[in-house]
C-alpha positions as CSV (number, residue, x, y, z in Angstrom):
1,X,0.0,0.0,0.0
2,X,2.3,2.9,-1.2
3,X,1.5,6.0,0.7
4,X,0.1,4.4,3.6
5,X,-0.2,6.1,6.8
6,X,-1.1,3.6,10.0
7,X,-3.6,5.7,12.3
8,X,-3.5,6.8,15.5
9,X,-5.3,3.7,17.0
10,X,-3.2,0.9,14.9
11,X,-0.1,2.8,16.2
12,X,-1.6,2.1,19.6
13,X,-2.9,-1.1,19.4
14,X,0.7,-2.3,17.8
15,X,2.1,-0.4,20.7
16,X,-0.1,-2.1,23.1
17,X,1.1,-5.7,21.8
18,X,4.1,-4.9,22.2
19,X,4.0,-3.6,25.3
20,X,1.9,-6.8,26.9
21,X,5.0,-8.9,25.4
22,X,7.5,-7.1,26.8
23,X,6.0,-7.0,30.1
24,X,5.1,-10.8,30.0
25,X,8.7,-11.7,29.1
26,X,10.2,-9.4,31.8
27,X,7.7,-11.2,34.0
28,X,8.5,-14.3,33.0
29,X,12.0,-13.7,33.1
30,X,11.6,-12.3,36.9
31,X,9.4,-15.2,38.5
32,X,10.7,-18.0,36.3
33,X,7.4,-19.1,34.5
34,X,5.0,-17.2,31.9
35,X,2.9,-15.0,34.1
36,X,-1.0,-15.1,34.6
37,X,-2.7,-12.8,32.4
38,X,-4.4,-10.8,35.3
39,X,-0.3,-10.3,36.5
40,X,0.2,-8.9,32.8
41,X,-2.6,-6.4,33.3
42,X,-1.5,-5.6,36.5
43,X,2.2,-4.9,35.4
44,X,1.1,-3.3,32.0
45,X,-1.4,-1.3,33.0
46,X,-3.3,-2.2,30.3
47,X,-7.3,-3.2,30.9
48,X,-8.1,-6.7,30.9
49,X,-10.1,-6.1,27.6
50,X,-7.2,-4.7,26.1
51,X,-5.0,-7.9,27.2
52,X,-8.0,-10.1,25.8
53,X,-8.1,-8.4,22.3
54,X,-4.6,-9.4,21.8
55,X,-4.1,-12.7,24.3
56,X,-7.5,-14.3,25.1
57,X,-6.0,-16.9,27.1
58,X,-2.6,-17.6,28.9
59,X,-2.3,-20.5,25.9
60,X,-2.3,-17.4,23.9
61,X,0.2,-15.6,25.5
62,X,2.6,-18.2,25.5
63,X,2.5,-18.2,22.0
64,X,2.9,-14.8,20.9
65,X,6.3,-15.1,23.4
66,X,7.3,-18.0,21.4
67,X,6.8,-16.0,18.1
68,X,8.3,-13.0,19.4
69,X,11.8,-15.6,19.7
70,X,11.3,-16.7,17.0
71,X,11.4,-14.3,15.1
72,X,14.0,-12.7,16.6
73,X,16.0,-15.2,15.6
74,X,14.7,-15.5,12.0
75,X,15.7,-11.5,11.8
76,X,19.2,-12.5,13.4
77,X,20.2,-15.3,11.0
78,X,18.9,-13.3,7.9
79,X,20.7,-10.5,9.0
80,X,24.1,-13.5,9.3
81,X,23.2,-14.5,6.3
82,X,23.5,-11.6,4.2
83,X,27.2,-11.6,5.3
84,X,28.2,-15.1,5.4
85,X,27.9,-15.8,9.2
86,X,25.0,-17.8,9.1
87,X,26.2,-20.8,11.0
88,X,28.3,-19.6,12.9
89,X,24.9,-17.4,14.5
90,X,23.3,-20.5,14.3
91,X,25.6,-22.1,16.5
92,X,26.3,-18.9,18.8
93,X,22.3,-18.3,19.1
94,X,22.1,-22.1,20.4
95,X,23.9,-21.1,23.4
96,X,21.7,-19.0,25.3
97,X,22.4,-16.3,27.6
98,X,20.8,-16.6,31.2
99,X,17.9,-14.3,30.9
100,X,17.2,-16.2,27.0
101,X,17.3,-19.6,28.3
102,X,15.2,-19.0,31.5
103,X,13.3,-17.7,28.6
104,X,12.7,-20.8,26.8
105,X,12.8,-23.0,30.3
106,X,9.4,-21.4,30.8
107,X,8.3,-21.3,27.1
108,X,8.6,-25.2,27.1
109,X,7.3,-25.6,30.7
110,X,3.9,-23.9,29.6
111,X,4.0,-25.6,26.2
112,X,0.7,-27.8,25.9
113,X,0.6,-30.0,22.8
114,X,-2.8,-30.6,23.2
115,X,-3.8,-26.9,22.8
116,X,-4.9,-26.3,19.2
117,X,-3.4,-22.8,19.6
118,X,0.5,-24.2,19.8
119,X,-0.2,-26.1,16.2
120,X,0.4,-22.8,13.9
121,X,3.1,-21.8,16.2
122,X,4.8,-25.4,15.7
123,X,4.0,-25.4,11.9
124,X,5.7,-21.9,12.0
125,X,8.6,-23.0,13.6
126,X,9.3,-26.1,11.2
127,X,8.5,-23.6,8.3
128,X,11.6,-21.4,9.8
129,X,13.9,-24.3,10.9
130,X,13.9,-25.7,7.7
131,X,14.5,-21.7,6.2
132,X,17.6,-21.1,9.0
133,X,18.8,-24.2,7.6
134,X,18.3,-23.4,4.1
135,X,20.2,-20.0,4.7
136,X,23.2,-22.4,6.3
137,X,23.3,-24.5,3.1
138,X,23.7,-21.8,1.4
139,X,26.6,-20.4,3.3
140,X,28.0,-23.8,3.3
141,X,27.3,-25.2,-0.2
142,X,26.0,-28.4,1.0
143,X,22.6,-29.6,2.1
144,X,24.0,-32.4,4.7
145,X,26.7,-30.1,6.3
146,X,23.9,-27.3,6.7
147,X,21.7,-30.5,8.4
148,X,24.5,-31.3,10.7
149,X,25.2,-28.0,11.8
150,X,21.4,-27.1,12.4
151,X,21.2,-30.1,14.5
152,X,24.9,-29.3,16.4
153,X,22.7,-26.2,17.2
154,X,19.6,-28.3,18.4
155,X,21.8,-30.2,20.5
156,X,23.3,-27.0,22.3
157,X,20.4,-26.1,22.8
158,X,19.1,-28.9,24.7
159,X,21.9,-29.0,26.5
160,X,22.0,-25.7,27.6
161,X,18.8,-25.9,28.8
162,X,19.0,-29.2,31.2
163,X,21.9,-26.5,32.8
164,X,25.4,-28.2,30.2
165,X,26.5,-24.7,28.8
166,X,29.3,-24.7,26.3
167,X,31.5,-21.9,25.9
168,X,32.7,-19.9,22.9
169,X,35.7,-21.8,22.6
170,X,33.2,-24.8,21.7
171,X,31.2,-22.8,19.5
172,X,34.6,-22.1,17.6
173,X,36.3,-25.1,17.3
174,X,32.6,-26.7,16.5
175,X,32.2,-24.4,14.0
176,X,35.7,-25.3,12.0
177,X,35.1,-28.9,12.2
178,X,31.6,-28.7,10.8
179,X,32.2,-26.6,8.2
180,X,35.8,-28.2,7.4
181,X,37.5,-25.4,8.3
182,X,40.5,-27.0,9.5
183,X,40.8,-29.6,6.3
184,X,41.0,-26.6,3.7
185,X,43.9,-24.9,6.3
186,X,45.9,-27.9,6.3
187,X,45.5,-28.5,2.2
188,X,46.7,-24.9,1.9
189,X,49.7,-26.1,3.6
């Protein structure tokens, strides 16, 4: 829509989303799980009505966390990707700081499979796995290594999670073995 101008109240209702998220993740982040929506409003100051319109339940709320990760790290590894990093920000986003892995520690501990409203999120996040890893293979010129290194990530993930962090130094020395760094050194030799 060239010359489009978003009003008054579409500014404020994207500011109000945005607001509920970012109060629900600092929540989150401060008590350890996802928050009750009537502790949202509370913190917010936003009306219940105004919490509903965007999050009708706390199923809902969990959710729109989850997509506001995700993409956050769709936008980082397209941003990698336009200079060549993109698996090495794979591999440095799959270690988690502290407040992103408490994060995710409460995202999965509210995760429900059974609630119909985590199926688009899960079809979503397939949808940009298999694009993050796409963006790798590119980078790397081969559809296997890309696999391997999307599922190196996986793995750090997990482990950082059940508390098994990994340091940069791994990240590094990961990233030259999986990309073969250290073969095309030594054949330069």
């Amino acid at each position: 829509m060239l010359g489009y101008r978003p009003t008054t109240r579409s500014v404020s209702i994207i500011s109000m989303r945005s607001q509920i998220l970012h109060t629900a993740r600092r929540l989150t982040l401060e008590g350890g799980a996802v928050p009750s929506l009537n502790a949202v409003v509370e913190a917010a100051g936003v009306s219940k009505g105004g919490l509903m319109h965007h999050f009708p339940t706390r199923s809902a709320l969990v959710v729109g966390l989850a997509r506001q990760a995700l993409d956050e790290v769709d936008a980082a590894m397209v941003e990698a990707a336009a200079v060549g990093a993109a698996a090495r920000t794979w591999l440095e986003l799959s270690l988690p700081d502290d407040n992103d892995r408490a994060l995710l520690q409460a995202l999965a501990s509210s995760f429900r499979p059974t609630d119909d409203e985590f199926g688009p999120l899960l079809r979503d996040s397939v949808v940009a796995i298999d694009r993050w890893e796409a963006l790798i293979a590119s980078e790397v010129g081969d559809e296997i290594q890309a696999h391997a290194i999307r599922l190196v990530g996986d793995a750090l993930v997990a482990n950082s999670l059940v508390g098994l962090n990994r340091d940069q130094e791994n990240v590094d020395a990961l990233l030259r073995f999986l990309t073969f760094e250290r073969a095309s050194t030594d054949d330069a030799r």
